[in-house]
N, C-alpha and C positions, 0 to 999 in steps of 0.2 A: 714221430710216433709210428711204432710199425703197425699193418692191421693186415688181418689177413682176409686174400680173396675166398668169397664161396659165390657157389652155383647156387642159383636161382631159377625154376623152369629150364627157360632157352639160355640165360643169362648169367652174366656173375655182376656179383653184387658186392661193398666193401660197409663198416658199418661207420657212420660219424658219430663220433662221442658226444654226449650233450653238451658238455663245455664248449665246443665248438660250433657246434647249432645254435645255439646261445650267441655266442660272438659273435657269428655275423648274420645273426636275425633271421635263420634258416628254420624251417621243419617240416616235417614230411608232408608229401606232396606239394612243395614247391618246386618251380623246376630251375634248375643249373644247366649251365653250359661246361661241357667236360672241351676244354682249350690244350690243344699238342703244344708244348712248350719247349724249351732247348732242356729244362732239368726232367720233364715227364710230362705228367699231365694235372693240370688246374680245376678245380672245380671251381666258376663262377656262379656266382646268382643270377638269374635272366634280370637283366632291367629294363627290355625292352629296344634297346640298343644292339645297331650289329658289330657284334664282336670284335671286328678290324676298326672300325669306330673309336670303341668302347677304349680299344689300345692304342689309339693315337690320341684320344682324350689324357688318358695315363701318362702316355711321354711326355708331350708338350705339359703337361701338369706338375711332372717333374722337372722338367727343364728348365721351367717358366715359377716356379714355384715363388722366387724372392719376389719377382712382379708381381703374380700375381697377389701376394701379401702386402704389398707396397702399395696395392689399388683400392684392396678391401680396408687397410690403414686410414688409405684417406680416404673413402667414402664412409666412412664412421664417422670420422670427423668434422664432418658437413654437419649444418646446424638446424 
């Protein structure tokens, strides 16, 4: 989706479409963490979490992901 930069005050600013504020349970005046990434830059939700954290939570979440489905399988299954 391209969007274009504009100036704001001291600032530039870009705009989120609502379909996407929607998606991931964002809306104005909540705050994000803008993340330097290898393809650009991220905009995360704050969840309170530090950042570096937050990306090691993600890898290992992927990496681990059949385990950790394999855990939550059987603790369902507990009676």
């Amino acid at each position: 989706m391209l969007q274009t930069l504009f100036t704001v005050g001291d600032g530039t600013a870009v705009i989120i479409l609502a379909d996407l504020l929607k998606r991931y349970g964002l809306k104005a005046g909540d705050l994000v963490n803008l993340l330097s990434t290898e393809a650009g830059i991220a905009i995360v939700p704050e969840t309170g979490l530090d950042p570096s954290f937050e990306n090691a939570l993600r890898t290992i979440s992927r990496e681990r992901h059949e385990l950790f489905q394999r855990l939550t399988d059987f603790d369902t299954q507990k009676p």
